[in-house]
C-alpha positions as CSV (number, residue, x, y, z in Angstrom):
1,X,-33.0,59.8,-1.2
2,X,-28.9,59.7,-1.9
3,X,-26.3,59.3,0.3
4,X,-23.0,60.0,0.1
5,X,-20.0,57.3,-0.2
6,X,-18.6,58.5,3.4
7,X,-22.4,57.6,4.5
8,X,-22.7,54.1,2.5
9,X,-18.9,53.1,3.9
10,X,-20.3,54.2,7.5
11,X,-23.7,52.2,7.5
12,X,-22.6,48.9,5.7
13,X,-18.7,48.7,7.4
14,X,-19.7,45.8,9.2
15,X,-21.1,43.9,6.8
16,X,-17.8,43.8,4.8
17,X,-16.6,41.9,7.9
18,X,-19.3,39.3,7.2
19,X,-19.0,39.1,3.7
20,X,-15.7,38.4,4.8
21,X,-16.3,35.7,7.3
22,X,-18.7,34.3,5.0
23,X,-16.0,33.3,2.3
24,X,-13.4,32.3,4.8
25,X,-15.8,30.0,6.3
26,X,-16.7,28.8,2.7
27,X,-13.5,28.1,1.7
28,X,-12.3,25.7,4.9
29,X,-15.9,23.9,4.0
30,X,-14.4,23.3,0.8
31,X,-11.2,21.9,1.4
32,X,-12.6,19.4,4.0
33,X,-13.4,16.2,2.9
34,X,-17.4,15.9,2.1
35,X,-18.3,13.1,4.4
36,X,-18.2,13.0,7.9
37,X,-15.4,11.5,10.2
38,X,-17.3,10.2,12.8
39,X,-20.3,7.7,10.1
40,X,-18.8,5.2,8.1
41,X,-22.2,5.1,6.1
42,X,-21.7,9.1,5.0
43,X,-18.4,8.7,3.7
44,X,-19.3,7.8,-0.2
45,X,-17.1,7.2,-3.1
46,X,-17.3,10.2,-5.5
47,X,-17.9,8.0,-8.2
48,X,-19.0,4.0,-8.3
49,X,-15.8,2.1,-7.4
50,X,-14.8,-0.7,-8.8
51,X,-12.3,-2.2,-6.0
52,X,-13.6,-2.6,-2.2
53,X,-10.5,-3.1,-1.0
54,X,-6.7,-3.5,-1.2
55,X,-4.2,-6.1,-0.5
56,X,-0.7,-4.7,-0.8
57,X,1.9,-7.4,-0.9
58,X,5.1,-5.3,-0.6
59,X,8.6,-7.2,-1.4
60,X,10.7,-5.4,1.1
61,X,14.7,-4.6,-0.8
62,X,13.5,-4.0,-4.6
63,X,13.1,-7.0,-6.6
64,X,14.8,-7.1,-9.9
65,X,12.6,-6.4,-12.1
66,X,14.6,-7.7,-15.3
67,X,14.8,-11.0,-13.9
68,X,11.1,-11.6,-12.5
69,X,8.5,-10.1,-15.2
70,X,10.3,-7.5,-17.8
71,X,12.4,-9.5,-19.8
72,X,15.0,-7.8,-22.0
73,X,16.5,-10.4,-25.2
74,X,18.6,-7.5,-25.5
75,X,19.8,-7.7,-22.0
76,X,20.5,-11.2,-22.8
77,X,22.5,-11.2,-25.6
78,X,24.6,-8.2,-24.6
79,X,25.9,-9.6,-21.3
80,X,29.3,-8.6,-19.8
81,X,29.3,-5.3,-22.4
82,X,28.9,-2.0,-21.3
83,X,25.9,-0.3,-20.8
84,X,25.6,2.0,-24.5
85,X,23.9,5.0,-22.8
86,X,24.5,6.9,-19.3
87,X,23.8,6.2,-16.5
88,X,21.5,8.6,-14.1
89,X,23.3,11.6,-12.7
90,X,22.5,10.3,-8.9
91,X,23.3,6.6,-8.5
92,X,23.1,4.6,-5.1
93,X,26.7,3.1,-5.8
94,X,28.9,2.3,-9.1
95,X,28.2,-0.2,-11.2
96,X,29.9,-2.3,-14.3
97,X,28.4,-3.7,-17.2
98,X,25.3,-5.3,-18.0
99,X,24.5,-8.4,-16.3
100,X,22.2,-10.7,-18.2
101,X,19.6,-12.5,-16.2
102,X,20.5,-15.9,-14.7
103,X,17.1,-17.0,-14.8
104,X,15.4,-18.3,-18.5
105,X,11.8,-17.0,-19.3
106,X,8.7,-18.4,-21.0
107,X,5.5,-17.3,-21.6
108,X,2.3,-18.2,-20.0
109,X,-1.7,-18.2,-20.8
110,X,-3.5,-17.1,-23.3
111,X,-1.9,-13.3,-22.7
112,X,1.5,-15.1,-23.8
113,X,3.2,-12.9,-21.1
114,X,7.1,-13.6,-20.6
115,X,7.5,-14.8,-16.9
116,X,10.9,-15.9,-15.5
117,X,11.3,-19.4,-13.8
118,X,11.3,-17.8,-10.8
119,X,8.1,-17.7,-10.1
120,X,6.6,-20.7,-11.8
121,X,3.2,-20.4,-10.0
122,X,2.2,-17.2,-10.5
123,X,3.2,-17.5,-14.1
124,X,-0.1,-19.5,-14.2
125,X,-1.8,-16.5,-13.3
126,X,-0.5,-14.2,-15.6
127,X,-3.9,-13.8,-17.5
128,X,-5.2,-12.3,-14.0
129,X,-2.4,-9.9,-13.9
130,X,-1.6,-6.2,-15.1
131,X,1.9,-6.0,-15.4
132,X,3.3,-2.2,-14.8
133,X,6.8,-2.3,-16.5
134,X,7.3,1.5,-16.3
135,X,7.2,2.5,-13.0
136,X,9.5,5.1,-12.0
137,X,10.2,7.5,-8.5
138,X,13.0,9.7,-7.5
139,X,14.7,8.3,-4.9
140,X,17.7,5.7,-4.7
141,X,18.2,4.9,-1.2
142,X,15.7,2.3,0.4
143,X,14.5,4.6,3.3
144,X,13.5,7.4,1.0
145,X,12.3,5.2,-1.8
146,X,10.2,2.8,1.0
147,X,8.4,6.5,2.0
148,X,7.6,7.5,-1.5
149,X,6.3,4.4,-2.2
150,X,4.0,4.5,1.3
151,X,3.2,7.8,1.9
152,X,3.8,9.8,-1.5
153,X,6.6,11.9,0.3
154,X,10.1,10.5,0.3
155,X,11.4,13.7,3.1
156,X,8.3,13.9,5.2
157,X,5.9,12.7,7.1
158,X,3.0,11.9,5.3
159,X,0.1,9.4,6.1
160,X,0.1,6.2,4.4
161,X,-1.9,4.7,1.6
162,X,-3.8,2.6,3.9
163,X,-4.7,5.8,6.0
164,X,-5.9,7.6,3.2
165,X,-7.9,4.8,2.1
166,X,-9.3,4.7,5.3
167,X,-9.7,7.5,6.1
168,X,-11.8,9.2,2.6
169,X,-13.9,5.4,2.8
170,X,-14.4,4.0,6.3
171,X,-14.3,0.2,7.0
172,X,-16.9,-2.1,6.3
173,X,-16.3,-4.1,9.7
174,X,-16.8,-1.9,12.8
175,X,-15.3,-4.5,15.2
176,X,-11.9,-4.9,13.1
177,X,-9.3,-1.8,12.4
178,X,-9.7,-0.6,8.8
179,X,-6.1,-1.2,7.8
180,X,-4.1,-3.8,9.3
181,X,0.0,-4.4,8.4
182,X,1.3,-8.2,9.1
183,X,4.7,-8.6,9.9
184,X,5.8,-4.9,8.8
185,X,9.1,-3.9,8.2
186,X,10.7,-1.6,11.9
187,X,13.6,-0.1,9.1
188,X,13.7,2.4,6.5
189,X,10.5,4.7,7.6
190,X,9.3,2.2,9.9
191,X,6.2,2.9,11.4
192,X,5.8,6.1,9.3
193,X,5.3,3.6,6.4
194,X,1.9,2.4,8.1
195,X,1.1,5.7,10.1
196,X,-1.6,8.0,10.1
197,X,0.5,11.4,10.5
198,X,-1.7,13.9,10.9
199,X,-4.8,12.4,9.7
200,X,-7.1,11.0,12.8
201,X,-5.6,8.3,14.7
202,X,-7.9,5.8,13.8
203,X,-6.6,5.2,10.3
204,X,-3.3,4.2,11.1
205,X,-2.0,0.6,10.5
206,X,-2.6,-1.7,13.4
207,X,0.2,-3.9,13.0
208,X,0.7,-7.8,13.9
209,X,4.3,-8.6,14.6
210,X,7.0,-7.4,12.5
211,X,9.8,-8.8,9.9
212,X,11.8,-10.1,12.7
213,X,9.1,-12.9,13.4
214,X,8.0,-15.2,12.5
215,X,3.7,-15.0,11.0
216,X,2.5,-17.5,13.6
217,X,3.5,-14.6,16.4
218,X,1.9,-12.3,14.3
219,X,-1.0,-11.1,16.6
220,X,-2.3,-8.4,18.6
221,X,-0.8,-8.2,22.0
222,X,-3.4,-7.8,24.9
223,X,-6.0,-9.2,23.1
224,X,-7.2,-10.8,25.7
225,X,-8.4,-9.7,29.2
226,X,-7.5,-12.5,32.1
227,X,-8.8,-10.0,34.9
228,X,-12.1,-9.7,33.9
229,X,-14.9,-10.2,31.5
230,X,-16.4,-8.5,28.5
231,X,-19.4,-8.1,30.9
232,X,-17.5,-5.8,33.7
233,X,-15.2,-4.1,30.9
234,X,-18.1,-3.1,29.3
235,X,-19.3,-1.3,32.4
236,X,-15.7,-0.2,33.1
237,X,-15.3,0.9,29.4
238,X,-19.3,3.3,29.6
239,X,-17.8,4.7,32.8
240,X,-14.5,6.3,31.0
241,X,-16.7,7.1,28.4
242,X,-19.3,9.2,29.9
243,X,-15.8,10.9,31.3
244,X,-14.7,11.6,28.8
245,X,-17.5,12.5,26.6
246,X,-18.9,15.3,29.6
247,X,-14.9,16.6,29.6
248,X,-16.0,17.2,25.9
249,X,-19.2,18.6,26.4
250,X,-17.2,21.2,28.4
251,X,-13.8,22.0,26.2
252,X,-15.6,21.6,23.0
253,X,-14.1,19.6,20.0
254,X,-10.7,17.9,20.9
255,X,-9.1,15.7,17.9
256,X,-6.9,13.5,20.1
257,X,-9.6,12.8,23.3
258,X,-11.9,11.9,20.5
259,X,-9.6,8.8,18.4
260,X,-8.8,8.1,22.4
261,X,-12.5,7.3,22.7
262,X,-13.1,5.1,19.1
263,X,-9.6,3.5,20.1
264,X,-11.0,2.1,23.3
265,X,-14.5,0.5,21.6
266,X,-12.5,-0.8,18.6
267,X,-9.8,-2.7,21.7
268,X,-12.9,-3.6,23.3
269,X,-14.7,-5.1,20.3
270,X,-11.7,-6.9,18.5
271,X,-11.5,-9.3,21.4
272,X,-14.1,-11.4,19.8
273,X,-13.1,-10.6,15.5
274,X,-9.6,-10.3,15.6
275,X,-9.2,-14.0,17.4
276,X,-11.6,-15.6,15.4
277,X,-10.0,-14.3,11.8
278,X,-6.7,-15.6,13.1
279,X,-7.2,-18.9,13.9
280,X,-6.2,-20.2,10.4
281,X,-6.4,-24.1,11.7
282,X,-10.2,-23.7,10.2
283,X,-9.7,-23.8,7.2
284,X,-9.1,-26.8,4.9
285,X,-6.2,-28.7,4.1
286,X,-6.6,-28.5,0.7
287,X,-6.2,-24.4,1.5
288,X,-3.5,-24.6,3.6
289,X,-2.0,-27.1,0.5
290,X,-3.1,-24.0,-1.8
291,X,-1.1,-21.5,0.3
292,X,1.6,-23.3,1.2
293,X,1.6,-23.5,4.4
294,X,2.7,-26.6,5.0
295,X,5.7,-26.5,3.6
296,X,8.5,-25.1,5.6
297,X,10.0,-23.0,2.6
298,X,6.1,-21.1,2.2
299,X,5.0,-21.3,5.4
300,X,5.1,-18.1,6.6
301,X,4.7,-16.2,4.1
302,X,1.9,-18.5,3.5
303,X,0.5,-17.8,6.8
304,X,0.5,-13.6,6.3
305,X,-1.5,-14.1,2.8
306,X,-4.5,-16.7,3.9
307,X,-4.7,-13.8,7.0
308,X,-4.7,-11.2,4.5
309,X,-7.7,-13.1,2.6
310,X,-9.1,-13.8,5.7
311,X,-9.0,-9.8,6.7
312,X,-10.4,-8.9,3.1
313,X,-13.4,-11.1,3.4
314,X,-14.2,-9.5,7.0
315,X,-14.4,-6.4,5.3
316,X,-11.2,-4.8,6.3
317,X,-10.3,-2.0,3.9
318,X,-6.4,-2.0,3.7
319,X,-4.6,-5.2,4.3
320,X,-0.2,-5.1,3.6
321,X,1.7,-8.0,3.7
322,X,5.5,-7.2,4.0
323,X,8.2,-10.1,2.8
324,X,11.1,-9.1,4.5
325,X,13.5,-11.5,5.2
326,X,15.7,-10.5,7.7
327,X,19.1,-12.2,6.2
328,X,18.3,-11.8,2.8
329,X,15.6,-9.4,1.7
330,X,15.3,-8.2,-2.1
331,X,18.3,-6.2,-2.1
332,X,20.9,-8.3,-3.8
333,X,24.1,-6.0,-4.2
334,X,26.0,-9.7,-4.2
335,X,24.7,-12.8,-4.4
336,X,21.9,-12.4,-6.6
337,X,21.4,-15.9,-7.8
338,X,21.1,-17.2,-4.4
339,X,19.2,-14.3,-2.9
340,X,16.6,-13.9,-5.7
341,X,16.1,-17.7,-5.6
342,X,15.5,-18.1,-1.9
343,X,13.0,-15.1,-1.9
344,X,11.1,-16.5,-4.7
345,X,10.5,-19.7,-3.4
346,X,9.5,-18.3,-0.2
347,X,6.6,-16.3,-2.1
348,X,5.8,-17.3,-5.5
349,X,3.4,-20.5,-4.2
350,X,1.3,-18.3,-1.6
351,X,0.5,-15.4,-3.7
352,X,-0.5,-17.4,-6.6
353,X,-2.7,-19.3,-3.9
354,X,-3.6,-16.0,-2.8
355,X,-4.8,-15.1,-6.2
356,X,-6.7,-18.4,-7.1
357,X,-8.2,-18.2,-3.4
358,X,-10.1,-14.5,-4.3
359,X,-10.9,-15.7,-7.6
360,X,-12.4,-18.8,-6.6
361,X,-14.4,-16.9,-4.1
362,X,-15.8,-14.2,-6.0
363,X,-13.6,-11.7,-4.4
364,X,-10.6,-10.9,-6.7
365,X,-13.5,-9.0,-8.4
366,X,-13.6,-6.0,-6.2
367,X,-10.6,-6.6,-4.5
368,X,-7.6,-5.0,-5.7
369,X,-4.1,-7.0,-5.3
370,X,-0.6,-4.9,-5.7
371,X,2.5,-6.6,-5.4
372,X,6.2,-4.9,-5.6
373,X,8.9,-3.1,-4.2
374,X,10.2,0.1,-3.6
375,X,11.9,0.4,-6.6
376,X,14.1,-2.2,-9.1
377,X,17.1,-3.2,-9.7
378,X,20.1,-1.7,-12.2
379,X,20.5,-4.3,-15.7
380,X,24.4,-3.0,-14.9
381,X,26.3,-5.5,-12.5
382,X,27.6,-5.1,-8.6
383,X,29.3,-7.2,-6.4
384,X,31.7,-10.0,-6.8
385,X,31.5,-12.4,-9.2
386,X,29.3,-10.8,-11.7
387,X,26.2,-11.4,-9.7
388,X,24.6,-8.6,-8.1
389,X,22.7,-5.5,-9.0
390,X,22.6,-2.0,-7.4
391,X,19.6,-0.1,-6.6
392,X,16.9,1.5,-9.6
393,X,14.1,4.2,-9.0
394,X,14.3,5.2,-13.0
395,X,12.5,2.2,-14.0
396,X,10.9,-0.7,-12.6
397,X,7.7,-3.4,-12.3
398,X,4.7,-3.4,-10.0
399,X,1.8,-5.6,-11.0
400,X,-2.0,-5.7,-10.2
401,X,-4.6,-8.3,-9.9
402,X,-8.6,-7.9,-9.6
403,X,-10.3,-4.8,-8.6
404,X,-11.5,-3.3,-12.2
405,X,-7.8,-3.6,-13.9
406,X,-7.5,-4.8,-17.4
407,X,-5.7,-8.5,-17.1
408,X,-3.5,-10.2,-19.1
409,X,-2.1,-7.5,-20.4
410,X,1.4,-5.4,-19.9
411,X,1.5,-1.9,-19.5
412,X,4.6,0.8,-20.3
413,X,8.0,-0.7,-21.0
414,X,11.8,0.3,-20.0
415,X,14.5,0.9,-22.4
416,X,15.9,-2.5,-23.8
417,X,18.2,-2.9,-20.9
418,X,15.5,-2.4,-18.4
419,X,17.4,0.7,-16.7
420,X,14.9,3.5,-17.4
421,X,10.9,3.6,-18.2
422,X,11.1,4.5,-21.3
423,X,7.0,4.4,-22.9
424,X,4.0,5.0,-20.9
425,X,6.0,5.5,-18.3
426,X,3.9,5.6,-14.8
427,X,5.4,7.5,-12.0
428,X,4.5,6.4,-7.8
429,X,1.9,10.0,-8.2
430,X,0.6,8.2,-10.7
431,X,0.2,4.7,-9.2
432,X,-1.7,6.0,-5.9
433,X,-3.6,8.5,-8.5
434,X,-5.1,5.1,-9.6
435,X,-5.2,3.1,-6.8
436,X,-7.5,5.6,-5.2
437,X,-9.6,5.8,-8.2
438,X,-10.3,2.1,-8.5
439,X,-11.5,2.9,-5.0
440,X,-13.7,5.4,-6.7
441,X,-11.7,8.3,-4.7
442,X,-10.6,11.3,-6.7
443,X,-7.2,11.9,-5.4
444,X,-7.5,15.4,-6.0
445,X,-11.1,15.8,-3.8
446,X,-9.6,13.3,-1.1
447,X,-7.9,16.3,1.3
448,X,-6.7,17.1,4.8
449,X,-6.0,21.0,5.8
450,X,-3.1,20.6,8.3
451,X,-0.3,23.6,8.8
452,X,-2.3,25.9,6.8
453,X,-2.5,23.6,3.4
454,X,-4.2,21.1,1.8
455,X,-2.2,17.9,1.7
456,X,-3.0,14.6,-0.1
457,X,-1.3,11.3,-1.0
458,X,-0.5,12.4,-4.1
459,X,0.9,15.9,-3.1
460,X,0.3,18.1,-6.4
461,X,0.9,15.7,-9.0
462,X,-0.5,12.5,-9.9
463,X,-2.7,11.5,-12.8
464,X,-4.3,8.3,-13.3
465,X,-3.6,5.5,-15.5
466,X,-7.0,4.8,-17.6
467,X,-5.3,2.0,-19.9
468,X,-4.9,-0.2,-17.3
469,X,-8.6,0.2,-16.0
470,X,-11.3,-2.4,-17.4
């Protein structure tokens, strides 16, 4: 029997509608992550990772690079001439001619890595380190350069590496938020630095204090209930839920209601973790020595790093610790002898305790350390006196410890003034690209739809950097 094509288009019309339907449907499946929100247990790695977790010590201002671990002989020897090449088209400010570092260097361990006296104890380290001297980014001003280096975007609002982290791996501690921020800087992106945006609110930072404390405030407000106990908020806490959950049952899925109902159980069962991992006064003098804490010059930055390893060993995912000294900072236009030098000393002791603490422990293996700023500094001179530098995105350091990255080793290098990366040069895509991998995260599979797109921390660039992975 034969019909005609009028006939064929008349009988199997609806089915095009399907067929339709069918691929819509199959192409939102695909661009969703491929693990489920609401089970910790179903959201895998895509491949085996080699880091479990992160430790993001963030130098708040841009440390000069040139003067802490990229040194530059050239540098050295042509102080006080001008700079032999130009400069970038877009520059924060003006600046003179070079300014040699202040600070001597000599090399360390059995990498023979060039570290500069101002940081004499993590020099000692230097064999547990991957030095990246060729990071670059795009942006000059701190506010834009603080949200690249966060979130991937420097105009936007984006959700921060700790989110994303979070939220494509779950947390390994139920009773603990999976990314926690101690002492966070409130300028230059502020909270957007540690936000969720429009991933689920659940993978947002939970931060303790802020840069305008001091660590031993650092703590989560209302942790503790002095109307009543954990016995009559827990029958408090089932009531609201059964609310809420039947106001689901009858509206169907709703985002926000939802992270309103894991919020509450997580308040409810921090009251018992989050005390008990900040109460530093058990550990042992001889850590407390290791950290510095009891020394007034490293105390509290001493403080935020033994919390930090005290987080990662509870299993929390995404720890930052932010050094921002509210009278000084990084960000030495002027002054950069005494600025650098105060800052130093305030940090250097506790992360190389930091460092010797995972290590000692068996967890600097799968734990990934990254320290830096949101960008470096110019090799060119600012300020009064011949002692300052200006702002640098075209080329600067970051350095990693643990986690599956090679150590003792240094990676890329700037120009021999230090102003641009010059060879292997890694760009912030390319860091996060990385990081996520080390997580075993494909940073091209690890997705959110929102506004009709895919987004993802690294936008639509990013590759990563296999010669600094073991």
């Amino acid at each position: 029997m034969t019909i005609s094509r009028r006939q064929l288009l008349k009988q199997c019309g609806a089915g095009f509608g399907s067929i339709a339907l069918a691929s819509m449907l199959a192409d939102e499946a695909s661009a969703a992550p491929n693990r489920s929100e609401d089970s910790a247990d179903s959201r895998l790695p895509h491949f085996p990772a080699k880091a479990k977790r992160v430790i993001f010590l963030f130098m708040k201002g841009g440390p000069s690079h040139m003067d802490t671990f990229d040194y530059k002989p050239r540098l050295q020897k042509d102080d006080n001439k001008p700079l032999p090449f130009e400069k970038p088209r877009v520059q924060f400010a003006p600046t003179g001619e070079l300014l040699a570092s202040p600070w001597k260097f000599k090399r360390y361990g059995e990498s023979g890595i060039a570290v500069s006296e101002l940081f004499p104890h993590v020099a000692r380290c230097v064999d547990d380190l991957c030095i990246i001297n060729s990071l670059h980014g795009t942006n000059p001003a701190h506010g834009g350069a603080c949200l690249k280096l966060h979130t991937g975007s420097d105009a936007f609002v984006r959700p921060s590496m700790g989110s994303w982290v979070t939220y494509g791996l779950g947390t390994e501690n139920e009773n603990l938020p999976g990314f926690i921020t101690i002492c966070p800087t409130l300028a230059h992106g502020g909270t957007k630095n540690w936000g969720s945006a429009f991933l689920p609110a659940a993978h947002s930072g939970t931060p303790l204090g802020n840069a305008s404390q001091s660590s031993e405030q650092a703590r989560v407000k209302y942790i503790h209930n002095a109307r009543l106990n954990r016995a009559s908020q827990r029958l408090q806490l089932d009531l609201a839920q059964s609310l809420n959950n039947n106001f689901l049952d009858t509206t169907g899925p709703d985002a926000a209601l939802e992270a309103r109902i894991k919020s509450f159980e997580l308040a409810f069962r921090m009251q018992t973790d989050m005390p008990a991992a900040l109460e530093l006064s058990k550990e042992s003098r001889a850590t407390h020595e290791l950290y510095g804490t009891d020394d007034p010059i490293t105390a509290d930055f001493g403080r935020q790093c033994l919390m930090a390893r005290r987080f990662a060993e509870r299993g929390v995912r995404f720890v930052q610790v932010t050094h921002s000294n509210t009278e000084v900072q990084w960000d030495q236009h002027g002054n950069l002898r005494k600025g650098h030098q105060q800052n130093s000393a305030e940090v250097d002791k506790p992360i190389a305790g930091l460092l010797r603490d995972l290590k000692s422990r068996g967890l600097l293996d799968d734990t990934l350390v990254l320290w830096g700023g949101e960008f470096g500094r110019t090799p060119t001179c600012q300020g009064k006196g011949h002692d300052g530098r200006d702002h640098n995105p075209e080329g600067f350091t970051m350095w990693l410890a643990g986690g599956g990255v090679r150590n003792g080793i240094q990676y890329g290098a700037t120009d021999d003034y230090g102003y641009y990366a010059a060879i292997d040069k890694v760009h912030i895509h390319d860091l996060h690209a990385t990081l996520l991998h080390l997580l075993g995260v494909d940073h091209l599979r690890l997705t959110r739809r929102h506004a009709g797109r895919d987004f993802r921390l690294t936008d639509i660039a990013g590759k990563v950097v296999k010669g600094i992975i073991a």
